[in-house]
C-alpha positions in Angstrom: 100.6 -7.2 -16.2 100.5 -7.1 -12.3 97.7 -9.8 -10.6 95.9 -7.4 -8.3 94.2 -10.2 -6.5 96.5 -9.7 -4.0 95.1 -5.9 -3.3 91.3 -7.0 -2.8 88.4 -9.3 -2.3 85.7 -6.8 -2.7 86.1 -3.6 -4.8 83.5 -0.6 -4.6 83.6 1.7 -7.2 81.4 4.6 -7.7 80.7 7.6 -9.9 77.7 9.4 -11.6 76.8 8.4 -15.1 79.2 8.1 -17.6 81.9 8.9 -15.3 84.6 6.4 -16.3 83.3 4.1 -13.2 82.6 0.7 -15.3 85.8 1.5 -17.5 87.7 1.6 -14.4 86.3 -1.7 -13.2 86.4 -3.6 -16.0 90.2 -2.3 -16.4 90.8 -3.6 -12.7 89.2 -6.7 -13.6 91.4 -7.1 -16.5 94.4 -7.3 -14.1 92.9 -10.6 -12.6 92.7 -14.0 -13.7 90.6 -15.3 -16.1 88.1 -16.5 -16.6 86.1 -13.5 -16.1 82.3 -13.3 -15.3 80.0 -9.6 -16.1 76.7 -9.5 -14.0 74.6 -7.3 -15.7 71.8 -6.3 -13.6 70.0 -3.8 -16.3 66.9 -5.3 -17.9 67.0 -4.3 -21.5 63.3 -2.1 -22.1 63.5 -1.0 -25.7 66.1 -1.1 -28.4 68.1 1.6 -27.1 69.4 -0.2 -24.1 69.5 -3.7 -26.3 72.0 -2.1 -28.4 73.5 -0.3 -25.6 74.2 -3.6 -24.0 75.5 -5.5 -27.4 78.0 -2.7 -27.5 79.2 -3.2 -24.1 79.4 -6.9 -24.4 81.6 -6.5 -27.7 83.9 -4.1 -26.1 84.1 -6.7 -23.0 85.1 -9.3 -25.9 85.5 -13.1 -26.1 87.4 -13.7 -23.0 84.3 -12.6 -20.5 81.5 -14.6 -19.6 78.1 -12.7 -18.6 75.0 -13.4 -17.0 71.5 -10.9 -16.6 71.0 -11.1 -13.4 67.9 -8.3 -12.6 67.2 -9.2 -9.0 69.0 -12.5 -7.5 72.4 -11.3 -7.3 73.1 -13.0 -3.9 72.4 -16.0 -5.3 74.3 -15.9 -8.7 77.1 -14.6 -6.6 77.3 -17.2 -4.3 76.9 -19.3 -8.2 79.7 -18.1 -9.6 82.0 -18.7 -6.7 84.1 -21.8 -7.9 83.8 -20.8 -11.7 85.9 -17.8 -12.0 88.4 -15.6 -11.1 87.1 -12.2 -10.6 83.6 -11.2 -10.5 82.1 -7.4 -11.8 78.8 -6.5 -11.2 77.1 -3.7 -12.7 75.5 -1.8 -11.9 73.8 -2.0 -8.0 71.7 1.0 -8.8 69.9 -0.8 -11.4 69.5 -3.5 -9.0 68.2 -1.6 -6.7 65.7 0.0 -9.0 64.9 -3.3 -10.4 63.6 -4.4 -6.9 62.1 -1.0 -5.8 59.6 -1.5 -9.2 58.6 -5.3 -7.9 54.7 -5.2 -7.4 56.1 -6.4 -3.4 58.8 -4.3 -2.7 59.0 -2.6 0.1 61.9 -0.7 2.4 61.9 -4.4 4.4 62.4 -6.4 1.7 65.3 -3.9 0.0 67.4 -4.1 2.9 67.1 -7.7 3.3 68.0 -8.4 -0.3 70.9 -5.7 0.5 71.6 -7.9 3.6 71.8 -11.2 1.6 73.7 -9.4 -1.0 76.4 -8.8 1.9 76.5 -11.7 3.5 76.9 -13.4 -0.3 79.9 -11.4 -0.5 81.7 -12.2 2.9 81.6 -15.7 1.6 82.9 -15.3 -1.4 86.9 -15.9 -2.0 86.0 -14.6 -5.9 87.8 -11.0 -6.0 84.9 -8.9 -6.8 84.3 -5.4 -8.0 80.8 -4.3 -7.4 80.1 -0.7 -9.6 77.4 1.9 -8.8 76.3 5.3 -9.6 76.7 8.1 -6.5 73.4 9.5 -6.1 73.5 11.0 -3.0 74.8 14.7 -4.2 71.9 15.7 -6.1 68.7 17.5 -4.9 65.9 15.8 -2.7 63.9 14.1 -5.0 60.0 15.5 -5.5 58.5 11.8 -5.0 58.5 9.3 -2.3 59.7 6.6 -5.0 62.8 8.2 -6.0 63.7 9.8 -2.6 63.6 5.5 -1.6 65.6 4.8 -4.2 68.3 7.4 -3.2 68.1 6.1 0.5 68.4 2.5 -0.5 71.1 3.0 -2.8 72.5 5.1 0.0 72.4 2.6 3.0 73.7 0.3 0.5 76.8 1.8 -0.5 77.6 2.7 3.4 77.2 -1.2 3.9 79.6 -2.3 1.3 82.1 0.4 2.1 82.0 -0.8 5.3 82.9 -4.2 4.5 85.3 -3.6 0.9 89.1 -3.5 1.3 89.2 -1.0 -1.8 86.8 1.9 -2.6 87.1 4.4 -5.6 85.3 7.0 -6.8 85.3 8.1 -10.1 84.6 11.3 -11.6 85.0 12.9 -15.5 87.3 9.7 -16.4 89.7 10.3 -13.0 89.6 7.7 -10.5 90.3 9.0 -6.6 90.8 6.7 -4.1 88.5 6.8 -0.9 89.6 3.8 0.6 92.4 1.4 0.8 95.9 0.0 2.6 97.2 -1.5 -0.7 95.9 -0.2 -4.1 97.0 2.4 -5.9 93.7 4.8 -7.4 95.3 4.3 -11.1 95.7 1.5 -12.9 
């Protein structure tokens, strides 16, 4: 199996849900050394999601470790920098919607958590592969909440595009590459 540590540091892949984008990660992820660390970022709500996440975590298996991280992902980044050998995170849209529903959130304190989250990341010699739904193609959302969330999640993903050295976006299962010098779209 070819080490594709040489390829990147930071990894962006997006897709809408149930596109193939976390199987594409965690299958780029598998091409890296171990050990391996899954950030979750979902807060399981009801026994849907709980099973939904035991189901993931089996199909992961034994060989990846995983921490629920809802809202301090720069900080469990910047953790997790001597203790592994890649990094997956996902998803940043949860994130985001985890801090938008914080009794304090504002558009101020989103950015600057998105602004921490970035400068976690340039830090970091951890190969990392962040994954996140593409909301930006949909219709303009009826309510200021969700029309934040899209613009948040929007800035965001222009920030870490910016700064990633591979960017993929995935759609019905088929990875297409939007960014990159080195890495070839399929694994």
């Amino acid at each position: 199996m070819e080490n594709t540590t040489s390829y990147f540091r930071l990894a962006l892949i997006l897709g809408g849900a149930r596109s193939g984008k976390s199987r594409y990660g965690l299958g780029l992820a598998a091409r890296c050394p171990a050990p391996r660390l899954f950030v979750a970022t979902c807060q399981p709500r009801d026994a849907e999601m709980e099973a939904r996440i035991e189901a993931h975590q089996r199909e992961r298996g034994s060989d990846w470790g995983t921490r629920e991280v809802p809202l301090q992902l720069a900080a469990a980044l910047g953790e997790a920098q001597n203790h592994c050998g890649v990094v997956v995170v996902d998803c940043l849209t949860m994130w985001v919607s985890n801090l938008l529903l914080q009794k304090d959130a504002s558009p101020g304190s989103i950015q600057t958590a998105g602004e921490d989250l970035l400068a976690a990341l340039a830090t970091t010699a951890v190969p990392t592969i962040l994954i996140s739904n593409e909301v930006g193609w949909g219709i303009v959302p009826d309510n200021p909440l969700a029309r934040e969330f899209r613009d948040q999640a929007g800035w965001l993903h222009q920030r870490l595009a910016q700064v990633a050295d591979l960017v993929v976006l995935v759609v019905a299962g088929v990875p297409m590459l939007i960014k990159s010098d080195h890495f070839p779209a399929r694994l």
